[in-house]
C-alpha positions in Angstrom: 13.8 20.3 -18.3 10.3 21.3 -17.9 8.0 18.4 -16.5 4.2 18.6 -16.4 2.7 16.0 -13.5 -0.6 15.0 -13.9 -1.6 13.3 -10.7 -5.1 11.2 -10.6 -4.5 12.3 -6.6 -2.5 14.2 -4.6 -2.2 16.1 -1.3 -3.1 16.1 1.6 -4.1 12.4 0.1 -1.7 10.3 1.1 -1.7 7.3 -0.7 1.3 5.3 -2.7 1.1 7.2 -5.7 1.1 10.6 -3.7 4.4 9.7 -1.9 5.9 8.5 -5.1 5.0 12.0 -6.6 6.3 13.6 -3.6 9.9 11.7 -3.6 10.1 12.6 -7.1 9.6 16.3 -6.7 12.2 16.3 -4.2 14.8 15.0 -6.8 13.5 16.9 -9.6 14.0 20.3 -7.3 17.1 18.9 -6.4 18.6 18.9 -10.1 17.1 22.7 -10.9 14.2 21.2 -13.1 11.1 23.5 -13.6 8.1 21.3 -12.4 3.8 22.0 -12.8 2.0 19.8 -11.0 -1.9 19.2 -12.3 -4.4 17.8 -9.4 -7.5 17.3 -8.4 -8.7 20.0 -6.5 -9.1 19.3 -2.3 -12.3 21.0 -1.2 -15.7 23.1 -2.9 -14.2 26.8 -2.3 -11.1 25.7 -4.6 -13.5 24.1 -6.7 -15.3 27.4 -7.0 -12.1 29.3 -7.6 -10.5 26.7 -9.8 -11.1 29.1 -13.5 -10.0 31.9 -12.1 -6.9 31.6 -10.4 -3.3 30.6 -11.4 -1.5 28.1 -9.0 -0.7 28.9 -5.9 0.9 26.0 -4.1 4.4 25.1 -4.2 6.0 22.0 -3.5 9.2 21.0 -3.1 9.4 23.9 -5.9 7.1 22.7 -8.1 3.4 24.8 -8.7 0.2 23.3 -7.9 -2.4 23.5 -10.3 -5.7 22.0 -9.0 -8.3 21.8 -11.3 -12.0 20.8 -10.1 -13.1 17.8 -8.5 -15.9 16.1 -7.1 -15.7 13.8 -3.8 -15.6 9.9 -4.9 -19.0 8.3 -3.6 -18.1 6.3 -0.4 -14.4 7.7 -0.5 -14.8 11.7 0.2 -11.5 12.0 0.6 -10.4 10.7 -2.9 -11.3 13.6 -5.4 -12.3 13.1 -8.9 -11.2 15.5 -11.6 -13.8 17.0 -13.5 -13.9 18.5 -17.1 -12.8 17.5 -20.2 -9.5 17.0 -22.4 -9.9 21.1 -23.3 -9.1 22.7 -20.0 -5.9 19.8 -19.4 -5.1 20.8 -22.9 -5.1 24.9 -22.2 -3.3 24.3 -19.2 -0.4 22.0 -20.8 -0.4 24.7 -23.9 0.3 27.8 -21.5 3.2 25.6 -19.5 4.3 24.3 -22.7 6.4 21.6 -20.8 9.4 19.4 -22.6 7.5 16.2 -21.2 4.4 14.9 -19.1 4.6 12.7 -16.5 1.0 10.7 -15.9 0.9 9.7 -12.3 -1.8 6.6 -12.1 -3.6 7.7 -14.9 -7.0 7.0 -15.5 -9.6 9.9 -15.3 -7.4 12.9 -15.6 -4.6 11.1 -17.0 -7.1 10.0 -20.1 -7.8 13.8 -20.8 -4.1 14.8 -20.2 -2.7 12.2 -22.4 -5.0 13.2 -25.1 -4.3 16.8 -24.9 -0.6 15.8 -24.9 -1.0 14.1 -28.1 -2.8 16.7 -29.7 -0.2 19.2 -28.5 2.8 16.6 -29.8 4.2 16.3 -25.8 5.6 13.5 -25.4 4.1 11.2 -22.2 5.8 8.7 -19.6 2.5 6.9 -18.2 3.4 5.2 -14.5 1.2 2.1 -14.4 0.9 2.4 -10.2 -2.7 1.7 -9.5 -4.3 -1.9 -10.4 -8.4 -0.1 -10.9 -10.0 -2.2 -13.2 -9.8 -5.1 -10.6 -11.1 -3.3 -8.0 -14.4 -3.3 -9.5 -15.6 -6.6 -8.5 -14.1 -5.9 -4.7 -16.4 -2.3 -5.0 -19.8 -4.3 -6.3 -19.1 -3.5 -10.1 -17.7 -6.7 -12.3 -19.5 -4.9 -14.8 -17.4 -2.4 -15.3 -14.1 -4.0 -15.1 -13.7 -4.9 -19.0 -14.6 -0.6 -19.7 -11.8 0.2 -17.2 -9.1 -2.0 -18.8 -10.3 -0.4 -22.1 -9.5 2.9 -20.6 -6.1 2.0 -19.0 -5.3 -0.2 -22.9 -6.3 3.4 -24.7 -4.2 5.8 -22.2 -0.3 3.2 -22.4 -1.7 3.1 -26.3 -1.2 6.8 -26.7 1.6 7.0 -23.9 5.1 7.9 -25.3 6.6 5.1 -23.0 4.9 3.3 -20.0 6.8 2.7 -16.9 5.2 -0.5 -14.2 6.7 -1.2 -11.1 6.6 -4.8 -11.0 7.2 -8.3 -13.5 3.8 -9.1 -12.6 2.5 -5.5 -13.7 5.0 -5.9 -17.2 3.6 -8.7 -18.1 0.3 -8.4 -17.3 0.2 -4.9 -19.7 2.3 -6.9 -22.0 -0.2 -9.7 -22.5 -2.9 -7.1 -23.2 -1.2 -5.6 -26.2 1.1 -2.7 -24.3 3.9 -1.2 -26.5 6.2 0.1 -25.1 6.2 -0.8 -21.2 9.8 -0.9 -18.7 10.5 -1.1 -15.5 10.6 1.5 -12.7 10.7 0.4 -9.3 10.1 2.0 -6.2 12.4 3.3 -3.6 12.4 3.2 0.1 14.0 5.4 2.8 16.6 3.6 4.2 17.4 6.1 6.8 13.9 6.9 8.2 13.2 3.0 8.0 15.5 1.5 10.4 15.4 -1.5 12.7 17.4 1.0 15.0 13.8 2.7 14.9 12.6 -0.4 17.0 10.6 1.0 20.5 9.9 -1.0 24.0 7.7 1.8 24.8 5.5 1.6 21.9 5.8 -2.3 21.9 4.6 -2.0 25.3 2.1 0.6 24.6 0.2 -1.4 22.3 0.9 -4.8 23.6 1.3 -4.7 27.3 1.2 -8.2 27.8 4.2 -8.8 26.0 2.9 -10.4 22.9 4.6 -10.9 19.3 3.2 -7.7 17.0 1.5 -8.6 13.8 1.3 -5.7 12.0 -0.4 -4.3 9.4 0.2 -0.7 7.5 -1.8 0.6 4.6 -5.2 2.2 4.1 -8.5 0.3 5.8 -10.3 0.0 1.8 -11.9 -3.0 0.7 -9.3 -3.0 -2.0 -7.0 -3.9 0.5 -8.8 -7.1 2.0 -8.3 -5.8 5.8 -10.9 -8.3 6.7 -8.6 -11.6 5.8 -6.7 -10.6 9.1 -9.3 -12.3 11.2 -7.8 -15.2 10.1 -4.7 -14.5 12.6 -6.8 -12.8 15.6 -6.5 -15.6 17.6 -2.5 -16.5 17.5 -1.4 -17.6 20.5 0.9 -14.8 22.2 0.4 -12.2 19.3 -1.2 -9.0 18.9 -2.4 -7.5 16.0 -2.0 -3.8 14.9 -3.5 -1.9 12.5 -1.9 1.0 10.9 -3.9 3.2 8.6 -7.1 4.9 8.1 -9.8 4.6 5.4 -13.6 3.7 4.6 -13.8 0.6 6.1 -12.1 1.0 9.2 -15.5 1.0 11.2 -16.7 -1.9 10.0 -13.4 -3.5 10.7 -12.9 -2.6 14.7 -16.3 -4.2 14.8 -14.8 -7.5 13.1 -11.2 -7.2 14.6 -12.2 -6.3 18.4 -8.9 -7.3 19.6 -7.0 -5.6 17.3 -5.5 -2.1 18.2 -5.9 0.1 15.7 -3.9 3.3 15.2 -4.8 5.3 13.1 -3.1 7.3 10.5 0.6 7.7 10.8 3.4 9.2 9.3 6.9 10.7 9.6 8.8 8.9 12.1 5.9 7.6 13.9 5.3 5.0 11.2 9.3 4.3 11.2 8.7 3.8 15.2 5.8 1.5 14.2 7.0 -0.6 11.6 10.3 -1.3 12.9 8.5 -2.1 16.4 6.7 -5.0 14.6 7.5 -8.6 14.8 5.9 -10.0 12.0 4.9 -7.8 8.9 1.5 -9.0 6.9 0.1 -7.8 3.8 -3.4 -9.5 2.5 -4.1 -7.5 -0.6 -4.1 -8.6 -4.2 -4.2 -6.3 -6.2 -0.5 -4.7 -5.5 1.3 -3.5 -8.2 4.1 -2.9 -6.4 3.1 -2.6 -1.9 5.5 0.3 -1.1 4.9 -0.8 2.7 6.6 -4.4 2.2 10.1 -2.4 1.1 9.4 0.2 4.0 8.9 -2.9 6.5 11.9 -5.1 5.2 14.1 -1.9 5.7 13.2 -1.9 9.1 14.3 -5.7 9.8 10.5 -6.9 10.0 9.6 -10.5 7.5 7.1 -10.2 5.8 3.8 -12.6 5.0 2.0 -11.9 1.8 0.0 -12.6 -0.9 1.6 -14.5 -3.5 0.2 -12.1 -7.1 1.2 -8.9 -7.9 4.6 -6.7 -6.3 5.0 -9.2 -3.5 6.0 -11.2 -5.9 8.9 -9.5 -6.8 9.6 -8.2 -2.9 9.5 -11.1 -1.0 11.8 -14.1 -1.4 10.0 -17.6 0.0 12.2 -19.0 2.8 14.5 -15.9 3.0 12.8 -12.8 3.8 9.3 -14.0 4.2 6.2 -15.9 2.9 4.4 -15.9 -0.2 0.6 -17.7 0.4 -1.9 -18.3 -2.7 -4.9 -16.0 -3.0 -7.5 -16.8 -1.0 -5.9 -19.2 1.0 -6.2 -18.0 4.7 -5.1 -21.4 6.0 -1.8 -21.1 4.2 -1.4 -17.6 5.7 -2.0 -17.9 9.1 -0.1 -21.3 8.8 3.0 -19.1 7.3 2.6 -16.6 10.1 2.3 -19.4 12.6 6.0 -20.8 11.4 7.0 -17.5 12.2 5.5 -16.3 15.1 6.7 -19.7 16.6 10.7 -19.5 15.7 12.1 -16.8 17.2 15.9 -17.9 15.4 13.5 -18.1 12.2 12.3 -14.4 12.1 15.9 -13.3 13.1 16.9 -14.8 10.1 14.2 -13.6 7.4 14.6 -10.4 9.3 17.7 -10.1 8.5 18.2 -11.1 5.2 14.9 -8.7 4.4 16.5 -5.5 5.7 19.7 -6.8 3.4 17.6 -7.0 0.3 16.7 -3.1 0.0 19.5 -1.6 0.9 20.3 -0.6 -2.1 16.7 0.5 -3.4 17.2 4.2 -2.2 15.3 7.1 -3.8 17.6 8.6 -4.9 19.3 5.8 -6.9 15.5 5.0 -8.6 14.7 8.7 -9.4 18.2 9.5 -11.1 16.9 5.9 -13.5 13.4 8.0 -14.1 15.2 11.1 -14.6 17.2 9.3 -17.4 14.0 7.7 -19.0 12.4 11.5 -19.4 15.6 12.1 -21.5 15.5 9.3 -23.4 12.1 9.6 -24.0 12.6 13.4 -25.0 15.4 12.6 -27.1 13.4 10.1 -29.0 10.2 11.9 -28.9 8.0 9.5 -31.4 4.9 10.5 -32.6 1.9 8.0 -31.7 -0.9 7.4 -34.7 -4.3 7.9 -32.9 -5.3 4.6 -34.8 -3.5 2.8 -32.1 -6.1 3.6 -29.9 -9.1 1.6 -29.3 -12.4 2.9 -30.1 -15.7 3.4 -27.9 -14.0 5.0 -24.6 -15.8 8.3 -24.2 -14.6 10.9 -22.1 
């Protein structure tokens, strides 16, 4: 086959919907498929250069096409494509690929999936990123009804929309989605490993022998980083931070005790998340929470908000806890019970590393692979009509 990937972001981003697009490649190369990928572009000289160059990147054997972009305000390094639905369109026409693959759509993924119907392509949409609701964490309620009208108009057109999550089904379903399944995520059962567990880092970052709470994702206000002060003051306990992002600043000011590490990845982040005692999660707005899986393969519970992906991840007095949002005095009460039993966390710990062992990539990239056939086989024709009206480029 030949895929087209339109990616809302992409490297060196690395975000959830990057490594998915990343794991993916690796298969697709894997089975001899012929893969374009179409990004944002990463800095002003390839911005400049965009028009008059072909792609040059490659990887896992797939061309890069970036096409320009424009720093987010207040998140440089996100990049927002610029442009309209002709140059996606002249790009798509010259690759003339069997099928297009919309990574996170939304600002890109509008013009590609509108050039795709013009050009009769058809589309699998992954519903990965929850944006409309982050508009009233960013300071904009305003504008979360136009970006659910953009994300109804782009699944409208979609050949077939793929969500990670029940929660993410239904909640496309209830808002008039044809055409929606399921398509998990994978983890790395290999690289995430309680074997991975480290004294020296455990001592490293709590020398005093404390229990490790740990946290792993990027420092956004999306996130709700800041709902961890509710456990800085555990008794025994040490909170770590993993990740990077806007907000971590104004978070080592509110989290003084907490280490913070910074970015990391490759086996560093195995090493961390399989040295933790206790994993937490505060965010809402999780379609799926790719770093719950990656901590439960490592033999680490897991305490989380009870809406979205960890709804479907973490099994209440099993592998973990599930709290109510905006209840921080049912979370730290969960973590308490935890932190406090050591033959407790064994147990969830246990039971949690048994419950994705059989989530590999692998297994969940062969089940996409077999929805881009299906959905080339079928290949229906959407009406424009099914779209809504008054969403503007």
């Amino acid at each position: 086959m030949r895929i087209a990937i339109v990616a809302e972001s992409f490297l060196p981003l690395m975000n959830g919907v990057t490594h998915s697009i990343l794991r993916v490649l690796e298969h697709l190369e894997g089975q001899g498929h012929d893969v374009l990928v179409i990004a944002p572009s990463t800095h002003a000289v390839a911005d400049a250069m965009a028009e008059f160059v072909g792609p040059a990147e490659v990887v896992h054997g797939a061309k890069v096409h970036r096409v320009p972009a424009v720093p987010l305000a207040g998140y440089t390094n996100v990049r927002v494509a610029m442009g309209g639905v002709y140059r996606v369109k002249r790009i798509l026409a010259d690759y003339a690929p069997d099928l297009i693959h919309l990574a996170s759509p939304f600002i890109l993924g509008w013009r590609a999936v509108q050039a795709a119907h013009q050009l009769r392509i058809p589309t699998v949409a992954i519903y990965q990123t929850e944006v409309p609701s982050y508009a009233a964490r960013y300071g904009v309620p305003f504008l979360e009804n136009w970006a659910w009208n953009r994300v109804e108009n782009i699944h409208l057109l979609a050949t077939r929309t793929l969500v990670p999550s029940t929660f993410a089904l239904n909640q496309l379903r209830g808002r008039g989605i044809p055409r929606v399944g399921m398509w998990r995520r994978g983890v790395d059962t290999a690289r995430f490993s309680p074997e991975k567990r480290d004294a020296g880092w455990r001592a490293a970052v709590a020398p005093g022998g404390e229990r490790i709470i740990g946290y792993v994702g990027r420092l956004a206000i999306e996130k709700q980083v800041e709902d961890l002060a509710a456990l800085a003051d555990i008794p025994n306990s040490k909170l770590v931070i993993v990740g990077d992002g806007p907000q971590r600043a104004a978070l080592q000011e509110a989290l003084p005790d907490a280490v913070f590490t910074g970015f990391l990845g490759g086996e560093e982040l195995a090493k961390a998340v399989a040295s933790f005692d206790l994993f937490v999660h505060p965010g809402e707005f999780e379609t799926f929470c790719q770093t719950i899986q990656e901590a439960m393969a490592s033999g680490v519970p897991v305490v989380a908000t009870g809406r979205g992906g960890p709804l479907d991840l973490v099994e209440n007095s099993r592998t973990g806890w599930l709290y109510q949002p905006g209840d921080l005095a049912g979370f730290r009460t969960h973590v308490l019970d935890l932190m406090g039993d050591d033959a407790k966390r064994r147990a969830f710990a246990t039971a949690a590393h048994a419950s994705v062992q059989d989530r590999t990539w692998p297994a969940l990239c062969a089940l996409l692979e077999e929805q881009y056939v299906d959905v080339i086989a079928s290949h229906p024709v959407i009406r424009p009509a099914e779209s809504k009206p008054g969403v503007s480029l």
